[in-house]
MARBA-3410 file (N, C-alpha, C, O; in Angstrom, 1 decimal):
213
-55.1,111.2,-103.8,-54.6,111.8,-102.6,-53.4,111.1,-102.1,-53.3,109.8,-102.1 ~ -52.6,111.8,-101.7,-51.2,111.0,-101.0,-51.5,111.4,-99.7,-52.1,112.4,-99.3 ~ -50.9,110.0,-98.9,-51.2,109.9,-97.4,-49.3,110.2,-96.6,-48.1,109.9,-96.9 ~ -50.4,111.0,-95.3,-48.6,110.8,-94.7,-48.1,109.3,-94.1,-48.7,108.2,-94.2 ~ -47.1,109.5,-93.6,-46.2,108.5,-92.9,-46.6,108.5,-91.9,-46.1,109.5,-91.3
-47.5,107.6,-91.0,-47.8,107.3,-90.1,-46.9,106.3,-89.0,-45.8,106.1,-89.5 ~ -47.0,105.9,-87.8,-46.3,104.8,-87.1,-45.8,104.4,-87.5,-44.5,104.2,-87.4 ~ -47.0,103.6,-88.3,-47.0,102.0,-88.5,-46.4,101.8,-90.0,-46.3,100.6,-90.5 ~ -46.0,103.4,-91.1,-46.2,103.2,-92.2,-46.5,104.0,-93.1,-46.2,105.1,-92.7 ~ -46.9,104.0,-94.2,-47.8,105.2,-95.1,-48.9,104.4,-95.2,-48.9,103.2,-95.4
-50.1,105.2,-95.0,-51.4,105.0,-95.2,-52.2,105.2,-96.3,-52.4,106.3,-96.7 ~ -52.9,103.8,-96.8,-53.9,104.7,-98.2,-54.9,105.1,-97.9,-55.3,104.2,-97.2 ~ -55.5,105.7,-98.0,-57.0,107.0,-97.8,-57.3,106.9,-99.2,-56.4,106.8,-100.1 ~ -58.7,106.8,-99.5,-59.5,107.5,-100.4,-60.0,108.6,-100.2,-60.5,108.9,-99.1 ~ -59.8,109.6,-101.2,-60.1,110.5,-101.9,-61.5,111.1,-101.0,-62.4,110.5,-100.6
-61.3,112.6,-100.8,-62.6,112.8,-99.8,-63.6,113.8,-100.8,-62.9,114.6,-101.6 ~ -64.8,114.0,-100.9,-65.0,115.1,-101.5,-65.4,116.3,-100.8,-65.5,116.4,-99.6 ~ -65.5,117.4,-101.6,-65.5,118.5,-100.1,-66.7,118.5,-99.6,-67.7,118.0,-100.1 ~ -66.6,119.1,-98.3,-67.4,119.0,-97.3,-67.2,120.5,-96.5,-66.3,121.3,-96.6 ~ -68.1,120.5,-95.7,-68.5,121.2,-95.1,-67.2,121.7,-93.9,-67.0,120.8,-93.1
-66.6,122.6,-93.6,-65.4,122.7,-92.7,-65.9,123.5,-91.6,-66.4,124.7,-91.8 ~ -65.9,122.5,-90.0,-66.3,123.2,-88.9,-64.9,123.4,-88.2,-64.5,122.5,-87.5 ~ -64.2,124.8,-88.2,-63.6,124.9,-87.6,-64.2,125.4,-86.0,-65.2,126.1,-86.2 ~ -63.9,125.2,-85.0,-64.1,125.9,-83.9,-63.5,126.8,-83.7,-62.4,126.9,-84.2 ~ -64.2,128.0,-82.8,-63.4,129.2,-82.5,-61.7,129.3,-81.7,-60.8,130.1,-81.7
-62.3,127.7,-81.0,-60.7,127.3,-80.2,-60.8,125.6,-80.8,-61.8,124.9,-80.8 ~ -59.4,125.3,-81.2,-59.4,123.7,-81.0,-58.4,123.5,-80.7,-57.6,124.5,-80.8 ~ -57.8,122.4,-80.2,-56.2,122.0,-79.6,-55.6,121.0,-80.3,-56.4,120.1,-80.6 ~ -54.3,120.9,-80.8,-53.7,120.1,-81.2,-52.2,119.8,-80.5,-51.6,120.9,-80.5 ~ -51.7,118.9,-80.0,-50.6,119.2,-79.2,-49.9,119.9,-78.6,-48.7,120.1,-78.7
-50.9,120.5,-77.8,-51.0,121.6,-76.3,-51.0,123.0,-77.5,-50.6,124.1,-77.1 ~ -51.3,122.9,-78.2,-50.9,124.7,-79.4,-52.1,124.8,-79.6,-52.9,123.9,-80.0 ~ -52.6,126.2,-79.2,-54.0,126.7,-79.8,-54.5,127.1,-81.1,-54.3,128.0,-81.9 ~ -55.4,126.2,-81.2,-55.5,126.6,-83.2,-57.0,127.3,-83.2,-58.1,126.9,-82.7 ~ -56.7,128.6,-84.1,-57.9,129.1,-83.8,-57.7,129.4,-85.6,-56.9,128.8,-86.3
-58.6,130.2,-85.9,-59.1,130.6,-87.3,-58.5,131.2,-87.8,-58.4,131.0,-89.0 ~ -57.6,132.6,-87.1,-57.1,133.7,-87.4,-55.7,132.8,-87.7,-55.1,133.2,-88.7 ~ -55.0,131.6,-86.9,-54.2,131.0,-87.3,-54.0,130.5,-88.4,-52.9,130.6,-88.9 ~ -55.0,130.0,-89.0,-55.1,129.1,-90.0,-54.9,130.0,-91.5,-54.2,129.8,-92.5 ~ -55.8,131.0,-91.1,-56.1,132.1,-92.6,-55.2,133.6,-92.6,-55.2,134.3,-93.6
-54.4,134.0,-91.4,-53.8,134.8,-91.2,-52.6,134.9,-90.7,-51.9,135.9,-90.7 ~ -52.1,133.7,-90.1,-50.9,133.6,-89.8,-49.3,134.2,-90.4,-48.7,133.5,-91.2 ~ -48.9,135.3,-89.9,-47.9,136.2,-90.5,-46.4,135.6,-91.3,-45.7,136.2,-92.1 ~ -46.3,134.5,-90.6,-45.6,133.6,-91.5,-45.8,132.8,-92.4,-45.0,132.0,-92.7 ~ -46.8,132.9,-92.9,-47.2,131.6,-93.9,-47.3,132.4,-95.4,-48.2,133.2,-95.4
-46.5,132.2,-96.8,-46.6,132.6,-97.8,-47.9,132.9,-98.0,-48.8,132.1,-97.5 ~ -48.3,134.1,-98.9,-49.6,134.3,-99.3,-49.1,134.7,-101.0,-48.1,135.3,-101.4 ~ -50.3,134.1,-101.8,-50.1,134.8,-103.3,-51.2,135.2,-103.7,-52.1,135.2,-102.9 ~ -51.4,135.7,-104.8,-52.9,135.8,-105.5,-53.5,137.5,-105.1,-52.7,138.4,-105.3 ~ -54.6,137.8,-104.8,-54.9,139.0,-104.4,-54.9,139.2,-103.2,-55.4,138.2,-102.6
-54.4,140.1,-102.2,-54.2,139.8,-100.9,-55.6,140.3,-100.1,-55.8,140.2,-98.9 ~ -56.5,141.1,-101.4,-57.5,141.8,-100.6,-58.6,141.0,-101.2,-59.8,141.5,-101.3 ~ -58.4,139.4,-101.8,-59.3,139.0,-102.5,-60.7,138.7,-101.6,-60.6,138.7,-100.4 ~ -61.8,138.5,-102.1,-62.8,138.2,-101.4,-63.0,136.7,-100.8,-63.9,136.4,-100.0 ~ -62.1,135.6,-101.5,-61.9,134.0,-100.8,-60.6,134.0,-100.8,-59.9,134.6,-101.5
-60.3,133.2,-99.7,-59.3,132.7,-99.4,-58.9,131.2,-99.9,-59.8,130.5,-99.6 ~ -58.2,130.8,-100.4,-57.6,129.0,-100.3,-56.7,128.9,-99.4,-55.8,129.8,-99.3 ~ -56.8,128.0,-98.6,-55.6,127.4,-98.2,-54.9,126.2,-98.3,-55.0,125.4,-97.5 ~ -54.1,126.1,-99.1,-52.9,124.9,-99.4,-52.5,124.2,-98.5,-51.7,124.7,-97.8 ~ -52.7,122.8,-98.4,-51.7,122.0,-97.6,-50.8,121.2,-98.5,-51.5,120.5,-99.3
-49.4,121.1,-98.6,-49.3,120.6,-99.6,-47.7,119.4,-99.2,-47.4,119.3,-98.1 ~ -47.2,118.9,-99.8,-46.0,118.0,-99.6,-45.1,118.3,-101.0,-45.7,118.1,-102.1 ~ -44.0,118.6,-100.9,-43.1,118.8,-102.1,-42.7,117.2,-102.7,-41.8,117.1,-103.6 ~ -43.2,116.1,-102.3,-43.1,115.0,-102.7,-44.0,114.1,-102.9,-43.8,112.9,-102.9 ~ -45.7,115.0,-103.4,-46.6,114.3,-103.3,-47.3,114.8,-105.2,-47.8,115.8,-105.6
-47.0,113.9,-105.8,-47.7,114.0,-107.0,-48.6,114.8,-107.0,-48.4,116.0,-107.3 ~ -50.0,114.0,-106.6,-51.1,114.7,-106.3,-51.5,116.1,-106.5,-52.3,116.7,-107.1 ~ -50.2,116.7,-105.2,-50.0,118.5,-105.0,-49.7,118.9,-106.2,-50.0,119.9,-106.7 ~ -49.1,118.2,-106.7,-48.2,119.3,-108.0,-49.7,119.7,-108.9,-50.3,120.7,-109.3 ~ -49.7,118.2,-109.1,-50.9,118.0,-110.3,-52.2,119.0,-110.2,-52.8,119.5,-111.1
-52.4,119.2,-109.0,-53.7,120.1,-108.5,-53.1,121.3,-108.1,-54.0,122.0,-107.7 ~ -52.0,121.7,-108.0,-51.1,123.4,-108.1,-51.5,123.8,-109.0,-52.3,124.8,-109.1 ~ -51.0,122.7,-110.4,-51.3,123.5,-111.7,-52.5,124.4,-111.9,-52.5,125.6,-112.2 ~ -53.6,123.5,-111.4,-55.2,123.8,-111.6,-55.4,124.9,-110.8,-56.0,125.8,-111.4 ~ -55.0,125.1,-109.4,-55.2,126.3,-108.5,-54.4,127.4,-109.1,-55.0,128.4,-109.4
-53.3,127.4,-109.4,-52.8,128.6,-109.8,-53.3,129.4,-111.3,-53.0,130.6,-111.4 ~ -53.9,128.6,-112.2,-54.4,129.0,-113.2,-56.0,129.4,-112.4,-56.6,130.4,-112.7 ~ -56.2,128.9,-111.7,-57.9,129.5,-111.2,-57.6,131.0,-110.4,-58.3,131.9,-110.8 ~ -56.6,131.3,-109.4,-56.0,132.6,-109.0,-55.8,133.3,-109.9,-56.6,134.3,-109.9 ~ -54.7,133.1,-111.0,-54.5,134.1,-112.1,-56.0,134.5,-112.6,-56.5,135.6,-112.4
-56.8,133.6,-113.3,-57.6,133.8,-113.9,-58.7,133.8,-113.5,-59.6,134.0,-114.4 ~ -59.2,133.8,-112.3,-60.2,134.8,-111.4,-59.9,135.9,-110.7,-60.7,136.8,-110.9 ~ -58.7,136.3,-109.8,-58.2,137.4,-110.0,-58.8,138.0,-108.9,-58.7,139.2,-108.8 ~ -59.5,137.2,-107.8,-60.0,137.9,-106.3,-59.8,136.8,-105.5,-60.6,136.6,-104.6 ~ -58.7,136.0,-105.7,-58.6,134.9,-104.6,-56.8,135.0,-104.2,-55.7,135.1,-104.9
-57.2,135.1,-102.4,-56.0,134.8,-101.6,-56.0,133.8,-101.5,-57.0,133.1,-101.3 ~ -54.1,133.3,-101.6,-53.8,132.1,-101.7,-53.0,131.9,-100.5,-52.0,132.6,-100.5 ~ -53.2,131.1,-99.4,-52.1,130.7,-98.4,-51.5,129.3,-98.6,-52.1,128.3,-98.8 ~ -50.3,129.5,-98.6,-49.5,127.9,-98.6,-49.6,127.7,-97.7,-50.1,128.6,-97.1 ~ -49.2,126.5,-96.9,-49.0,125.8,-95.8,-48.4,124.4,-95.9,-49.1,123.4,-95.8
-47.1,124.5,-96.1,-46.1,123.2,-96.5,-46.3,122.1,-95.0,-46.5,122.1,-93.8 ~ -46.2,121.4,-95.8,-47.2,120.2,-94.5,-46.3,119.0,-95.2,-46.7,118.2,-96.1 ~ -44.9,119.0,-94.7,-43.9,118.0,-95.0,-44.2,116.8,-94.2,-43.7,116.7,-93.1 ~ -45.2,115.7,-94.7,-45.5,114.2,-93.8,-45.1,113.0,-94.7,-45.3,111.9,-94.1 ~ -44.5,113.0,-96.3,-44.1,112.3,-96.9,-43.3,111.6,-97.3,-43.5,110.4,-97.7
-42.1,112.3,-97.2,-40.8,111.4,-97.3,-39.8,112.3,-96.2,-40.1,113.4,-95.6 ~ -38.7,111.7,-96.0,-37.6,112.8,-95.2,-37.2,114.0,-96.1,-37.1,115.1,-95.6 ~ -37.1,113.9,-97.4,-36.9,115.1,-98.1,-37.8,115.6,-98.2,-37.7,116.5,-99.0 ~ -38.9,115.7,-97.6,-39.9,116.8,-97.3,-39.8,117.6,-96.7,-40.1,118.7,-97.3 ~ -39.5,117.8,-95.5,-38.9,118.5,-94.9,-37.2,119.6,-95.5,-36.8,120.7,-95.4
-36.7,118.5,-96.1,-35.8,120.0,-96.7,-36.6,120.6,-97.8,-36.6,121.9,-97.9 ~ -37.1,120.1,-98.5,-37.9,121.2,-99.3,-38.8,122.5,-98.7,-38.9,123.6,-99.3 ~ -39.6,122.1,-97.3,-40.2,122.5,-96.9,-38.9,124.2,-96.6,-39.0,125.3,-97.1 ~ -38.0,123.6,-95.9,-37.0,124.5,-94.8,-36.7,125.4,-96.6,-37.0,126.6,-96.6 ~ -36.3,125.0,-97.6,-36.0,125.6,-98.4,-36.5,126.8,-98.7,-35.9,127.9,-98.6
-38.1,126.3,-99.2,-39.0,127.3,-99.5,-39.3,128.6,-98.8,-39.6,129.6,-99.3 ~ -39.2,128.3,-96.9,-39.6,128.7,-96.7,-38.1,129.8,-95.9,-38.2,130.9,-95.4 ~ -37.0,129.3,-96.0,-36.1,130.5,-96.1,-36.0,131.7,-97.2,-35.7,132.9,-97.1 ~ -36.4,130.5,-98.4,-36.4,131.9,-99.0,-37.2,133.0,-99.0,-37.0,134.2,-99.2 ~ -38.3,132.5,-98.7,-39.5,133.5,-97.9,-38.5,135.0,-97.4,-38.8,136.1,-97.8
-37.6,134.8,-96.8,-36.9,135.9,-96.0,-36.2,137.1,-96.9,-35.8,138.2,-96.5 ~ -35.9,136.6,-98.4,-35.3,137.4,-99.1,-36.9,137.4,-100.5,-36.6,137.3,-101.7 ~ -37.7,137.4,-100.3,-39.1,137.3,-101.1,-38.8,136.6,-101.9,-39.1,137.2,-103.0 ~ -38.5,135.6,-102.2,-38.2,134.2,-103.0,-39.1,132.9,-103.1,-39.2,131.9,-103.9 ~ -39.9,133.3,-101.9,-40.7,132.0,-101.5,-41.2,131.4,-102.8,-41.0,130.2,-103.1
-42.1,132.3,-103.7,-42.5,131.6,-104.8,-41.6,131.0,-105.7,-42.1,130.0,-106.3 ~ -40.3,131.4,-106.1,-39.7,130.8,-107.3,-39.0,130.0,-107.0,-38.2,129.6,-107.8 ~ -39.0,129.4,-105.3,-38.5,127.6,-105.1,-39.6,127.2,-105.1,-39.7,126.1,-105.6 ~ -40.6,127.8,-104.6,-41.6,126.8,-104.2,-42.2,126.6,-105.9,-41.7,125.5,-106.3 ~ -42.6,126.9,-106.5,-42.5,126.6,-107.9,-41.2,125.6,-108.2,-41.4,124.4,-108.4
-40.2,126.1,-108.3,-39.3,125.4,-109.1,-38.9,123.8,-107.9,-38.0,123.0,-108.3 ~ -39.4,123.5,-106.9,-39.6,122.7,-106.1,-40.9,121.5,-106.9,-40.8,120.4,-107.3 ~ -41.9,122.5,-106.7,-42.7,121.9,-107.4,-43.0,120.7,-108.9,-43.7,119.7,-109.2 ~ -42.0,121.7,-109.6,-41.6,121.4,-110.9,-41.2,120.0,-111.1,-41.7,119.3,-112.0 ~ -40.2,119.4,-110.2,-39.6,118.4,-109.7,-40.4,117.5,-109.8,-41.3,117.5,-109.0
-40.4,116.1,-111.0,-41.6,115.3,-110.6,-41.4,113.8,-110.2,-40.3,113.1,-110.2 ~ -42.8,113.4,-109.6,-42.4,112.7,-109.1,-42.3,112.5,-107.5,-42.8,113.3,-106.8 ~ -41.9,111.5,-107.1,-42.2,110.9,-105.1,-40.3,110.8,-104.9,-39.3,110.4,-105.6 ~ -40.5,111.2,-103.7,-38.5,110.5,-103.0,-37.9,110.9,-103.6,-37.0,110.2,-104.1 ~ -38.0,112.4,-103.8,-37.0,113.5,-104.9,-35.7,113.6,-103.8,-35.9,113.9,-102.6
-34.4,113.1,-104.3,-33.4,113.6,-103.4,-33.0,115.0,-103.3,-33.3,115.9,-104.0 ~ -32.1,115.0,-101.9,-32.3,116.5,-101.7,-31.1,117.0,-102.8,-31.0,118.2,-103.0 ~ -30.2,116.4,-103.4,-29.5,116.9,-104.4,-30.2,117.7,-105.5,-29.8,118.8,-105.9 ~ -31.3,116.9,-105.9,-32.1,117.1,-106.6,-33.3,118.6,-106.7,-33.7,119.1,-107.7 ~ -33.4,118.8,-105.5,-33.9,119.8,-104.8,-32.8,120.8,-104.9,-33.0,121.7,-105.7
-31.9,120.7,-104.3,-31.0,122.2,-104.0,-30.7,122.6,-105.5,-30.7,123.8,-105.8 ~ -30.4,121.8,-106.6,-30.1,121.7,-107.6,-31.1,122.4,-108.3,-30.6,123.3,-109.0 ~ -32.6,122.3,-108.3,-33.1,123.0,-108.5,-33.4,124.3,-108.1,-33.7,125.1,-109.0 ~ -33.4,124.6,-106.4,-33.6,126.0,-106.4,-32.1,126.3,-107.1,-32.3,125.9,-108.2 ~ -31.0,126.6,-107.1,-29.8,126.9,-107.6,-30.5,127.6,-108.6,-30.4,128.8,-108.6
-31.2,126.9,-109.8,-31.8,127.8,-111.2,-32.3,129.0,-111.3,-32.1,130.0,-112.0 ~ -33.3,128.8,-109.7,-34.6,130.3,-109.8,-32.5,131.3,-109.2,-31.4,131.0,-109.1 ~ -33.7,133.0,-109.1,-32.9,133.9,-109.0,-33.0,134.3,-107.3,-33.2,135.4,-106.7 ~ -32.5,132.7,-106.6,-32.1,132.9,-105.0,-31.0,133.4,-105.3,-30.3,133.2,-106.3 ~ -30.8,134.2,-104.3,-29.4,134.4,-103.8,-28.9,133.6,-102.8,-29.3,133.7,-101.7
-27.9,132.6,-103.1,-28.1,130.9,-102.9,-27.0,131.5,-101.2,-27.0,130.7,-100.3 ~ -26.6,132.3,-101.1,-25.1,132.7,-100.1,-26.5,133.0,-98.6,-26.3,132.6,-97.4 ~ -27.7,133.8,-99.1,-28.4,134.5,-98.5,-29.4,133.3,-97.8,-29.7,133.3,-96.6 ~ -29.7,132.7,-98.6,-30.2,131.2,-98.3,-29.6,130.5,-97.4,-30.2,129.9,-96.5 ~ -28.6,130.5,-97.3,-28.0,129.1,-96.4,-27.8,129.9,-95.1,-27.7,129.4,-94.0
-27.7,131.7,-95.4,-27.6,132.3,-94.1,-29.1,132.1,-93.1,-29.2,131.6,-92.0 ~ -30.0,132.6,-93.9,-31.5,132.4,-93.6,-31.9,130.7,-93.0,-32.8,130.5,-92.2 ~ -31.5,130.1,-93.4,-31.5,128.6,-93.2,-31.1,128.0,-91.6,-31.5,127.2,-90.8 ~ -30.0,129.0,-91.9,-29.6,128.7,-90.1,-29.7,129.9,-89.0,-29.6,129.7,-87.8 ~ -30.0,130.9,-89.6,-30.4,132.4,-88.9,-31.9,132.0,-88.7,-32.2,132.1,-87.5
-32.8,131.6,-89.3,-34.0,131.2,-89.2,-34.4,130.1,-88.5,-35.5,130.1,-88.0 ~ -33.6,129.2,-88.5,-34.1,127.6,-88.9,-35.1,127.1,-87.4,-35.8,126.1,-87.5 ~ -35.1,127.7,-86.2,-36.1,128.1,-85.0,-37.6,128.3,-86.0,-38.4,127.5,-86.6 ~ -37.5,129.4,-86.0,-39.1,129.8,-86.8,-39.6,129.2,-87.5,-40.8,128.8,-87.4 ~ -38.8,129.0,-88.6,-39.3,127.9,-89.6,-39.9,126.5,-89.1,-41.0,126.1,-89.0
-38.9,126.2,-88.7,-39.5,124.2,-87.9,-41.2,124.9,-86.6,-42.3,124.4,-86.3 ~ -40.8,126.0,-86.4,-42.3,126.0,-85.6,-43.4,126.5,-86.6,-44.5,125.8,-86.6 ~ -43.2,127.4,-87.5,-44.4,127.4,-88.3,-44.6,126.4,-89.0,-45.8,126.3,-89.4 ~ -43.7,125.2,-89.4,-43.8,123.8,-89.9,-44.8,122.9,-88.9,-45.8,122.2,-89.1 ~ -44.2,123.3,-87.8,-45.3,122.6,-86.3,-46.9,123.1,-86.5,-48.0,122.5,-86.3
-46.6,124.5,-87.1,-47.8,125.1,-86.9,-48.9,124.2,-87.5,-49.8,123.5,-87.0 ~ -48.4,124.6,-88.8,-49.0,123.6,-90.1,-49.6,122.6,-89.9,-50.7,122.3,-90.5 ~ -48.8,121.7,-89.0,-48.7,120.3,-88.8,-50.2,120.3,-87.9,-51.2,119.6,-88.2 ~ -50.1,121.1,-86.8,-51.0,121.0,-85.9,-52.0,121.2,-86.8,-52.7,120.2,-87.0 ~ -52.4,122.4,-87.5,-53.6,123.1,-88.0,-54.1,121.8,-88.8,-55.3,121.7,-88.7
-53.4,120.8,-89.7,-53.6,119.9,-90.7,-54.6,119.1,-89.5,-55.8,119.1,-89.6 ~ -54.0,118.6,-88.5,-54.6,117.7,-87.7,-55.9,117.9,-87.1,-56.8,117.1,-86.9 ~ -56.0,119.5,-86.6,-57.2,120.0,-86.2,-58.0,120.2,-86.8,-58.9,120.6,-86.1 ~ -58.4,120.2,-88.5,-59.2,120.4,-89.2,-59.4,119.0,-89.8,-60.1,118.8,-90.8 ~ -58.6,117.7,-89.1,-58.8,116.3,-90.1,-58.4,116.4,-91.1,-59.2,115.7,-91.7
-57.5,116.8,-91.9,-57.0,116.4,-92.8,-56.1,115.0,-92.9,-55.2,114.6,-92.2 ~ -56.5,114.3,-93.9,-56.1,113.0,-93.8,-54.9,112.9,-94.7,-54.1,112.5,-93.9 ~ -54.5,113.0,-95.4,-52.9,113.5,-96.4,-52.9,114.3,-97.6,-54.0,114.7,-97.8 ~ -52.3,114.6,-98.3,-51.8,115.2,-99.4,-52.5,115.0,-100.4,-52.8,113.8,-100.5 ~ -53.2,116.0,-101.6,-53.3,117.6,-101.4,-54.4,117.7,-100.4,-55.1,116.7,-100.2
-54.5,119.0,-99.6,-55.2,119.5,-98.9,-55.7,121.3,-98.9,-54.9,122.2,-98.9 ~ -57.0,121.4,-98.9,-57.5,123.0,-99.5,-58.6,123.3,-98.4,-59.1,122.4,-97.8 ~ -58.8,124.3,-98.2,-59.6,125.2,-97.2,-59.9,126.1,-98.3,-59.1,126.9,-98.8 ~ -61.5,125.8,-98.7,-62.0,127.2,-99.9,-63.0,127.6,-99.3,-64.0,126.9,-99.2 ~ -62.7,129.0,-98.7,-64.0,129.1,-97.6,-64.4,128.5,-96.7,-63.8,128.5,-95.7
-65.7,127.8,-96.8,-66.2,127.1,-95.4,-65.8,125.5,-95.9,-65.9,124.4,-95.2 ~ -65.4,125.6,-97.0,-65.1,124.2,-97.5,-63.8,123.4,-97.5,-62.8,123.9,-98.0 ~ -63.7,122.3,-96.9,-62.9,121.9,-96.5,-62.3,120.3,-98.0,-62.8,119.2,-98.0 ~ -61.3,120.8,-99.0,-61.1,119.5,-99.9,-59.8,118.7,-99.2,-58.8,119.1,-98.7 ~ -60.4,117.3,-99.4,-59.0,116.5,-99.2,-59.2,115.6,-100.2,-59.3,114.4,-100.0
-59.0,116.4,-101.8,-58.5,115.6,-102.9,-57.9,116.4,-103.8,-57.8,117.6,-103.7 ~ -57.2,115.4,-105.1,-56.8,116.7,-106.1,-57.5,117.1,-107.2,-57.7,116.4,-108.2 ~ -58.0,118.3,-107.1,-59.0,119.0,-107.9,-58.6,119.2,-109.3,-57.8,120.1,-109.5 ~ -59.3,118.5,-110.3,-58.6,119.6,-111.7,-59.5,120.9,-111.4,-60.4,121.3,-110.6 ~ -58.9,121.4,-112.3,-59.3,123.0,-112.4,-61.4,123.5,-112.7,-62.1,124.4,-112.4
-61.4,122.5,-113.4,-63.2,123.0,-113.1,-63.5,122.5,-111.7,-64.3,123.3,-111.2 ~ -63.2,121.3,-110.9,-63.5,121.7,-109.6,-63.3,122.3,-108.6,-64.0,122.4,-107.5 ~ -61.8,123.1,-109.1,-61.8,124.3,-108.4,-62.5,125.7,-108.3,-62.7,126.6,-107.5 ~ -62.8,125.3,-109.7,-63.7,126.6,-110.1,-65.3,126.0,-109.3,-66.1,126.7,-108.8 ~ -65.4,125.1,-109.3,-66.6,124.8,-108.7,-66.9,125.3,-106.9,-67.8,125.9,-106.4
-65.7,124.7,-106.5,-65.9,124.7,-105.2,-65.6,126.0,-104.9,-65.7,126.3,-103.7 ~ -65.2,126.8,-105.5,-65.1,128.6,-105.2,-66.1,129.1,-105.1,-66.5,129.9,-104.2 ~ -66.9,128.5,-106.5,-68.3,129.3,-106.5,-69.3,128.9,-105.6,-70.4,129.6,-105.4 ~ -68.9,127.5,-105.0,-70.1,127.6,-103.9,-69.6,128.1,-102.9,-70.5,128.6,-102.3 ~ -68.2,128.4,-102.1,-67.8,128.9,-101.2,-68.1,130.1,-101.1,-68.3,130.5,-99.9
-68.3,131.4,-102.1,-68.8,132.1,-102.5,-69.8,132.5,-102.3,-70.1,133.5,-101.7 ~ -71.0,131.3,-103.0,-72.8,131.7,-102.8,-73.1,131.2,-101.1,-74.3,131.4,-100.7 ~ -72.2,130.5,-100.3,-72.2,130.3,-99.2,-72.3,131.5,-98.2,-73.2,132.0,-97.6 ~ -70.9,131.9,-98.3,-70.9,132.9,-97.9,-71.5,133.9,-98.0,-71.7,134.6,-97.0 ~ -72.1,134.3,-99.1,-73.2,135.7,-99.4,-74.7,135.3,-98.1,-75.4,135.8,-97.2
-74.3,133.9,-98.8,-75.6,133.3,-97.5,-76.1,133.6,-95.7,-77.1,133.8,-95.0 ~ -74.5,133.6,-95.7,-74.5,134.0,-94.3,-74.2,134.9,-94.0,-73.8,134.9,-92.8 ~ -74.0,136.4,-94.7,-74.0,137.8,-94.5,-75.0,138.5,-93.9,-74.9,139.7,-93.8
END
């Protein structure tokens, strides 16, 4: 698990296993109301996978955090290949300063439906303290329309930094301690999953839920 940048520093955390996620109907994080419909519905936040699937994930992730990439791999092969899970991103830039431009990247392209093929090709990028040369260089490859981007970037760039806020807050209000971070159902992970424990923790989120129908 990669930790954010705290005060005092970057922090190391051990690895959490999943646990039980009590969100409240209301919780607060710097004066911003975080409720549930926020977290899992929020109209700005990339969604992939099945949109009418029966679980949801939710991603917290850092474009500069190992960890994320390495456990992307595993979640996106478990979406493709289960085939009833919505996926929400939620870029949660706390790791380096270029986090945040990757973050602003990804998520302008959101505006021309691009979001996936930076956020991938961001991903791709390996490694911690990716320069942003590094970064723009690669979205340049996917099929942005790079003119449309830089308009979006500053026609947007209000919205973006608040649903970045959003993120930020929501990360805080559910405890998340750093990078990677997942919401599978009622299950709350703060580590990086290979792919059978993704498959695992679906299927209990799953026999959970039937539980409480």
């Amino acid at each position: 698990m990669t930790n954010p940048i705290s005060r005092g520093g970057f922090l190391r955390l051990a690895a959490m296993s999943a646990s039980l996620l009590v969100v409240p109907t209301l919780a607060r994080a710097d004066d911003n109301e975080i409720t549930r419909d926020m977290i899992l519905n929020d109209p700005d936040a990339p969604v992939a996978g099945n949109p009418a699937g029966d679980l949801t994930i939710v991603d917290f992730f850092d474009y500069n955090c190992p960890y994320c990439k390495k456990a992307a791999t595993s979640l996106e092969k478990l979406v493709k290949t289960d085939g009833n899970i919505r996926l929400v991103y939620k870029d949660w830039p706390i790791l380096h300063e270029t986090s945040i431009v990757g973050a602003r990247l990804a998520l302008a392209a959101k505006y021309q439906d691009n979001y996936l093929p930076v956020h991938h090709a961001l991903m791709d990028i390996p490694g911690y303290g990716i320069p942003q040369e590094q970064m723009l260089a690669a979205v340049r490859k996917t099929n942005v329309d790079q003119a449309r981007l830089d308009a979006d970037l500053t026609a947007h760039a209000d919205d973006i930094l608040r649903l970045i806020k959003r993120n930020l807050n929501i990360a805080e209000a559910i405890g998340l301690q750093g990078t990677p971070g997942f919401l599978v159902g009622v299950y709350k992970v703060n580590e990086a999953l290979t792919y059978d424990g993704f498959v695992r923790v679906a299927a209990d989120a799953r026999a959970r839920a039937k539980k409480t129908r």
